[in-house]
C-alpha positions as CSV (number, residue, x, y, z in Angstrom):
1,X,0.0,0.0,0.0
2,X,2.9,2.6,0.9
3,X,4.4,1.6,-2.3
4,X,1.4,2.6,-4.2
5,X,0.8,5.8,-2.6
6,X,4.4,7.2,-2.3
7,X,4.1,8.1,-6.5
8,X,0.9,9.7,-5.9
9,X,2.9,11.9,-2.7
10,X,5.3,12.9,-5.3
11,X,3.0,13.8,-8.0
12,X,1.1,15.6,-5.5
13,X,3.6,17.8,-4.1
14,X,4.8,18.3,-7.7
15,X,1.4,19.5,-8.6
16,X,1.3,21.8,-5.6
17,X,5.0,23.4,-6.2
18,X,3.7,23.9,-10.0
19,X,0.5,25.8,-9.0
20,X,2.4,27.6,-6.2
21,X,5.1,28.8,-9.0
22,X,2.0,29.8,-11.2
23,X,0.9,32.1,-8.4
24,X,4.2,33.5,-8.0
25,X,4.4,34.1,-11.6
26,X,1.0,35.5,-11.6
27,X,1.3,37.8,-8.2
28,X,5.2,38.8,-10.4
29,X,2.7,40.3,-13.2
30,X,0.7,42.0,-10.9
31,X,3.3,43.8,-9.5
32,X,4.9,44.8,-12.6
33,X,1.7,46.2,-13.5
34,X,1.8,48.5,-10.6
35,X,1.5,52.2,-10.4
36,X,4.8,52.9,-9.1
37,X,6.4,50.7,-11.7
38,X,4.8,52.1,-14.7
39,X,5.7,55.7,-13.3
40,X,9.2,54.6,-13.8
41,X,9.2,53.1,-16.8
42,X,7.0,55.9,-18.6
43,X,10.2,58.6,-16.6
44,X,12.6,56.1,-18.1
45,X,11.4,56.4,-21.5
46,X,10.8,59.9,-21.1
47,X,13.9,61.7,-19.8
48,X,12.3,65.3,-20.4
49,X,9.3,64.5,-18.4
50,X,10.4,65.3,-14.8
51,X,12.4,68.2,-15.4
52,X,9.5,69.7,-17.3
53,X,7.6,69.4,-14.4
54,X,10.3,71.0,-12.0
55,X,10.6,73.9,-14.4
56,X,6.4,74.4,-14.4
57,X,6.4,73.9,-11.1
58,X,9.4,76.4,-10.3
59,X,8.2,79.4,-12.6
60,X,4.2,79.1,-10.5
61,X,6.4,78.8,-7.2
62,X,8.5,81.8,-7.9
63,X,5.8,83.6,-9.6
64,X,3.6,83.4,-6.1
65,X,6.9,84.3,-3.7
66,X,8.5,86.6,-6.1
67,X,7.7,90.2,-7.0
68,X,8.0,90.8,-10.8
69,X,9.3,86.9,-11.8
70,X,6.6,86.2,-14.0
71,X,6.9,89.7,-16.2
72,X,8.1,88.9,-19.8
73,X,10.8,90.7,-19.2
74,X,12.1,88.6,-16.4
75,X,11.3,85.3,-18.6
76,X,13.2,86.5,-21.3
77,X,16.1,87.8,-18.9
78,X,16.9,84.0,-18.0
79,X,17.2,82.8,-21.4
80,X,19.3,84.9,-22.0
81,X,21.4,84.1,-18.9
82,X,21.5,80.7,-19.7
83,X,22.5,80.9,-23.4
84,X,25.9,80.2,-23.1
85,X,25.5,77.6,-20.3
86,X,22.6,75.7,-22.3
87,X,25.2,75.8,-25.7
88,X,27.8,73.8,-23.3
89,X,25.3,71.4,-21.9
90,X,24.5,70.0,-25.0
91,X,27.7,69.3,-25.5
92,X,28.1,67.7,-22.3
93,X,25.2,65.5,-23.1
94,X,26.6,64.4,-25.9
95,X,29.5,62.7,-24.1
96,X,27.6,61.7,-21.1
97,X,25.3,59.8,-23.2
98,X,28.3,58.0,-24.1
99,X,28.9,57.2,-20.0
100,X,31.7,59.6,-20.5
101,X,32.5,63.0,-19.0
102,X,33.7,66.1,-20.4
103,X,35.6,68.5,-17.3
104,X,37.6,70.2,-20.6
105,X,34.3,72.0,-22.2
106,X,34.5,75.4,-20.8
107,X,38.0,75.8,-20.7
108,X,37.9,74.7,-25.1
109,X,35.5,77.3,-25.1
110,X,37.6,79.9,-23.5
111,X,40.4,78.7,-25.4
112,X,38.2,78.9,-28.5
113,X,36.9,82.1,-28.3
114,X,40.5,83.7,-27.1
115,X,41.3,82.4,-30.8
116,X,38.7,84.0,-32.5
117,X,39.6,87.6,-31.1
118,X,43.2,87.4,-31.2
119,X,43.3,86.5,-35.2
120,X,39.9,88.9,-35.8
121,X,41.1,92.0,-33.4
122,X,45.2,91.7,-33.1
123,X,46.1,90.2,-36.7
124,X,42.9,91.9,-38.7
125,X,42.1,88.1,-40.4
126,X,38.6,88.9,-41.7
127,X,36.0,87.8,-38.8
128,X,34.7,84.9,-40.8
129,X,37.6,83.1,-41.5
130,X,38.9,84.2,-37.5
131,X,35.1,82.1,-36.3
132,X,35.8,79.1,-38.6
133,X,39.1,79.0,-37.2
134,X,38.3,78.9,-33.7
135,X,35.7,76.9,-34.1
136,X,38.3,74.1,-35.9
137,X,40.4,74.7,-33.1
138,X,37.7,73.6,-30.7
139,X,37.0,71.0,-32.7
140,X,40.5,70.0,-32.8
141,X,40.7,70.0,-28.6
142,X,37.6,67.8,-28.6
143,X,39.3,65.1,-31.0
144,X,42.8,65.4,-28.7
145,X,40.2,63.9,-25.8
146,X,38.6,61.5,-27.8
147,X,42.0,60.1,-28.9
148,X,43.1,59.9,-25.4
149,X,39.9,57.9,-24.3
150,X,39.7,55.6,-27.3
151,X,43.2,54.8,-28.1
152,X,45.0,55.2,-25.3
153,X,42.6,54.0,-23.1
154,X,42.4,56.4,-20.5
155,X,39.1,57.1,-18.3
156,X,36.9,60.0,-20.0
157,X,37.5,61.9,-16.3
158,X,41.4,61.9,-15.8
159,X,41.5,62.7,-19.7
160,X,39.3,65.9,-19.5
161,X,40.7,67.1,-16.1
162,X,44.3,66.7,-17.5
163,X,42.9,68.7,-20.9
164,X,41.5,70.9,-18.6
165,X,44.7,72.6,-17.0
166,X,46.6,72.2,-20.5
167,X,44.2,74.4,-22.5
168,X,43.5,76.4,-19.3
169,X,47.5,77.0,-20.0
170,X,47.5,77.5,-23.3
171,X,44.4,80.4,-22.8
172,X,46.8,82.3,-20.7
173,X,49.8,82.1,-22.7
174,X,48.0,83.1,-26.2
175,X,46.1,85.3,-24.6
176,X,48.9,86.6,-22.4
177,X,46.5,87.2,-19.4
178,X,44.5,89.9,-21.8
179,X,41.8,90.5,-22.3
180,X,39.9,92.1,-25.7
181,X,37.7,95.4,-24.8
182,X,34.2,95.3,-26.2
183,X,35.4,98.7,-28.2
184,X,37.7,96.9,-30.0
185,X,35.4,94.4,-31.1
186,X,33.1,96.6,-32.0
187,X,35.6,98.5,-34.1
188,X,37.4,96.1,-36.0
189,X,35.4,92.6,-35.8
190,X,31.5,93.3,-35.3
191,X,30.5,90.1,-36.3
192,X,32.2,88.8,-33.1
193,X,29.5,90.2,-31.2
194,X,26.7,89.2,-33.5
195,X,24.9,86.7,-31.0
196,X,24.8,89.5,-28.2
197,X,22.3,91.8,-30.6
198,X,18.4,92.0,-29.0
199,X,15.3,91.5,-30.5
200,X,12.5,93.2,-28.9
201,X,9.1,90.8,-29.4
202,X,5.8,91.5,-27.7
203,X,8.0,93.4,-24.8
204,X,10.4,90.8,-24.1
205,X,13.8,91.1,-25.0
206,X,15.7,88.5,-27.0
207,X,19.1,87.9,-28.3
208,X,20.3,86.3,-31.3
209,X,22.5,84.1,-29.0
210,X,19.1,83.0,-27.4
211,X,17.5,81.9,-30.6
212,X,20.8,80.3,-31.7
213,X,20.6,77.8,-28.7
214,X,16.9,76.7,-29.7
215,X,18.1,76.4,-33.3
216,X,21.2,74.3,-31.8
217,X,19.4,72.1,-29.7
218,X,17.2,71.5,-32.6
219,X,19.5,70.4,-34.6
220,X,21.4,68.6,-32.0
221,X,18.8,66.6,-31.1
222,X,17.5,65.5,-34.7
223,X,21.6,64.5,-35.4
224,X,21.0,62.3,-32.0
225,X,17.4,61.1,-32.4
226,X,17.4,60.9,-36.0
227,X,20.3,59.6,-38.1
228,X,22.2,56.0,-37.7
229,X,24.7,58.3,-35.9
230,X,22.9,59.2,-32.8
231,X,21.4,55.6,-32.4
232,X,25.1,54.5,-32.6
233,X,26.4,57.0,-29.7
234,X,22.9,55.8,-27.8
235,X,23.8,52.0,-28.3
236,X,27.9,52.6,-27.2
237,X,26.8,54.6,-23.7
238,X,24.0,51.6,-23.4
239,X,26.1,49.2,-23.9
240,X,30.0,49.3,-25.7
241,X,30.1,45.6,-25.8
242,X,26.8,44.9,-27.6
243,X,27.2,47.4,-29.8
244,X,30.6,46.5,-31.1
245,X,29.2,43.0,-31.6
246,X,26.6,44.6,-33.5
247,X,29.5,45.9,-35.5
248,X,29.3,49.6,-34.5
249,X,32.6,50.7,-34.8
250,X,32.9,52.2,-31.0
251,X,36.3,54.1,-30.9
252,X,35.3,55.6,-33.8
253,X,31.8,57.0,-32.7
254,X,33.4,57.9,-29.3
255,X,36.1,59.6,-30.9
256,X,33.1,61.2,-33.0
257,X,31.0,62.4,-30.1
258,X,34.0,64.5,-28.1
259,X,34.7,66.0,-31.3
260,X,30.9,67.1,-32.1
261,X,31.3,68.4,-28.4
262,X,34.5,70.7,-29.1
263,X,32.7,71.9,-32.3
264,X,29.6,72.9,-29.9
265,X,31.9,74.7,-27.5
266,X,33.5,76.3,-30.3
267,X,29.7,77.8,-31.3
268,X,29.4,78.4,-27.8
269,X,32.9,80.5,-27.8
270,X,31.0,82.3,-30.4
271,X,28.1,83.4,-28.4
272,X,30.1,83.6,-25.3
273,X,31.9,86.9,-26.8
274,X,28.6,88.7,-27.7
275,X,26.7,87.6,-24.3
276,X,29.8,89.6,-22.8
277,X,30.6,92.0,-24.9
278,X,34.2,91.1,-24.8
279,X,37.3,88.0,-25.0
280,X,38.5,87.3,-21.4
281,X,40.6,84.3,-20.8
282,X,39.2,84.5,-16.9
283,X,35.3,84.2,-18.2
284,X,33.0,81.8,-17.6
285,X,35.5,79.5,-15.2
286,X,32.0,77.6,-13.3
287,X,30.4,77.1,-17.3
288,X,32.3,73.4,-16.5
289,X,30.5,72.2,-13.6
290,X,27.4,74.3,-14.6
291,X,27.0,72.3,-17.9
292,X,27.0,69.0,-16.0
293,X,24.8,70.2,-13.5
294,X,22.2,71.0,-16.4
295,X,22.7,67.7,-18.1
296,X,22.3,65.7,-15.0
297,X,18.6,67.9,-13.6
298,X,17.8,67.6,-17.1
299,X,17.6,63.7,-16.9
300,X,20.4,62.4,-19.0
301,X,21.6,59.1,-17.3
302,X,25.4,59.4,-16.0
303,X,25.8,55.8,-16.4
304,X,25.0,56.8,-20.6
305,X,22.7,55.7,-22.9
306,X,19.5,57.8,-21.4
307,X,18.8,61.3,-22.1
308,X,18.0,64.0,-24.5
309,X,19.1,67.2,-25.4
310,X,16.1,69.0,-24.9
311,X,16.1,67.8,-20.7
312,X,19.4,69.7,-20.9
313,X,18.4,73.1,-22.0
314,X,15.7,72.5,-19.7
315,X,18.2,71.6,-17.1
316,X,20.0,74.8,-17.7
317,X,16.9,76.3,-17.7
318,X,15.7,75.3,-14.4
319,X,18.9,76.6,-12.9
320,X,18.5,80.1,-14.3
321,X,14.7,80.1,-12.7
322,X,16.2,79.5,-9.6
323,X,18.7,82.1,-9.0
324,X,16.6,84.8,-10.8
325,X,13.8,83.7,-9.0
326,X,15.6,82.9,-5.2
327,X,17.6,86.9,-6.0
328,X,13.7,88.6,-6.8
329,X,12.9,87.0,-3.4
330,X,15.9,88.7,-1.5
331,X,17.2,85.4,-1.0
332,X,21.2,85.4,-0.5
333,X,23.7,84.0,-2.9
334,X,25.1,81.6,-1.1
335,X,21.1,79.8,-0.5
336,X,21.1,79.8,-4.8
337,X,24.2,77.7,-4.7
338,X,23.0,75.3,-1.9
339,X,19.5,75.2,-4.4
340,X,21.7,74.2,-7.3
341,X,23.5,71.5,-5.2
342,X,20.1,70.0,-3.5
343,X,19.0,70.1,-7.5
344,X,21.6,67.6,-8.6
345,X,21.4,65.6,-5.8
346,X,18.1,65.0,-6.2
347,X,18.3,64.5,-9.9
348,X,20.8,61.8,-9.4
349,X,18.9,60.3,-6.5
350,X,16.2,60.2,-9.3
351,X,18.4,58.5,-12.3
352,X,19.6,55.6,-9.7
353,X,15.6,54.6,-8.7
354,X,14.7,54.7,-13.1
355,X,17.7,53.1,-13.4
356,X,16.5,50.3,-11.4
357,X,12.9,50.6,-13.3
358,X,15.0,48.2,-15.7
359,X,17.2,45.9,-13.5
């Protein structure tokens, strides 16, 4: 009898494991049909959601606790503060979506723009050819740091902060600690300083360096969204090792991207001079950090292959709102900064809870 009845045991318990592992599979497709998880998938898949949201959220807050924030004036005063700073942070995305890291931008920029005066204002080369050329040169810096990365295999961080204090060097020995007076500009190279001209619309004012970051970040984000390109640089940050087996040539689209990046920064060197008026080799030292700031509240992932372009000028964006807005409402400087800082933190705090949305 025992014999009989010990198969019968076993299928038993077999058919009870079996319908306890269908209820576990069943109770596992419940959960991922939870709220919380699709919240973070629908963030994950759409990086420019949340830091929408913040910037709505922070123009109504600031409009309610801040005399004269929501004027059109005020509006159009923080694009234009965050022109030059928006121009960098797409070219910071760029390399972060690559799980890379540029510390190098602003001081190409610097560099870039030093370049453009010196051969425009001190030699008299026509302004044209004196952009082009600094622009090249930018371009140039951005392919000395993808060389470093791809071929000699150094981490994207040590490259940049190395390329950092050489071009921060090389600004104050072509530039000789000098700086180039708006007069002279004006005088000799106007079309140095045609991204600082205003347009007046509907009471606001604009500058052409303002409508030349939505034009960029237009463009930048079709090349990234749009062309076998950009899904290349999407697949290397998501994944280098898939994507060479895919046969994506990876050095080569890394190289690519920090060479795209310099060219941005050499545009931005552009608008840098007419946002200011004037070439200083000591301008814009914090456009580094503040690029990566912007990229990182904007929602680009810094372990790559998440992000967009548009989340960065939003990013940037979002920034400027604060410190106009916290400086309307007599807050202190040093309370903007510790904004800025509980920003990121947050944002990052936010990319490592999506990032496990896929895990």
């Amino acid at each position: 009898m025992s014999e009989e009845t010990a198969p019968t045991k076993t299928i038993s318990d077999f058919e009870a494991k079996l319908d306890q592992a269908d209820k576990s599979v069943a109770s596992f497709a419940a959960d991922d049909r939870s709220p919380i998880l699709i919240i973070r998938k629908y963030l994950r898949s759409h990086p420019t959601a949340i830091p929408t949201m913040v910037l709505i959220l922070s123009l109504i807050f600031f409009g309610i606790i801040a005399p004269n924030f929501m004027r059109v004036s005020t509006l159009s005063l923080v694009l234009q503060q965050v022109t030059v700073t928006g121009i960098v942070a797409i070219a910071q995305t760029a390399i972060v979506l690559t799980a890379g890291i540029d510390l190098s931008v602003g001081a190409i920029l610097v560099l870039s723009s030093i370049v453009m005066g010196k051969l425009a204002v001190g030699s008299g080369v026509p302004a044209v050819f004196a952009i082009l050329i600094g622009i090249g040169a930018a371009g140039l810096m951005g392919w000395l740091n993808g060389l470093l990365v791809t071929v000699v295999r150094l981490p994207p961080f040590i490259v940049t902060l190395g390329t950092l204090n050489v071009f921060n060097a090389l600004k104050l020995w072509y530039s000789q600690s000098e700086s180039i007076r708006a007069d002279d500009i004006v005088a000799k190279a106007p079309l140095l300083d045609f991204f600082g001209q205003e347009l007046h619309i509907f009471g606001a004012t604009f500058t052409y360096g303002g409508i030349g970051l939505i034009l960029l970040a237009l463009f930048s984000w079709y090349l990234l969204n749009r062309t076998p390109w950009g899904r290349h640089v999407h697949a290397v940050g998501d994944d280098p090792d898939a994507a060479l087996l895919s046969g994506i040539q990876v050095n080569r689209v890394l190289t690519s991207v920090y060479v795209f990046a310099g060219v941005i920064c050499g545009l931005g060197a552009w608008v840098a001079i007419g946002r200011i008026g004037s070439v200083s080799p000591i301008g814009f030292e914090t456009v580094n950090l503040d690029s990566i700031t912007a990229t990182v509240i904007g929602g680009t992932s810094l372990f790559g292959g998440r992000g967009s372009i548009a989340g960065s000028v939003l990013g940037a964006l979002i920034v400027g709102t604060f410190n106009t807005g916290l400086a309307l409402a007599g807050v202190d400087d040093y309370w903007q900064i510790f904004a800025t800082g509980v920003l990121t933190i947050v944002a990052v705090a936010i990319d490592q809870w999506l990032r496990r949305a896929s895990q």
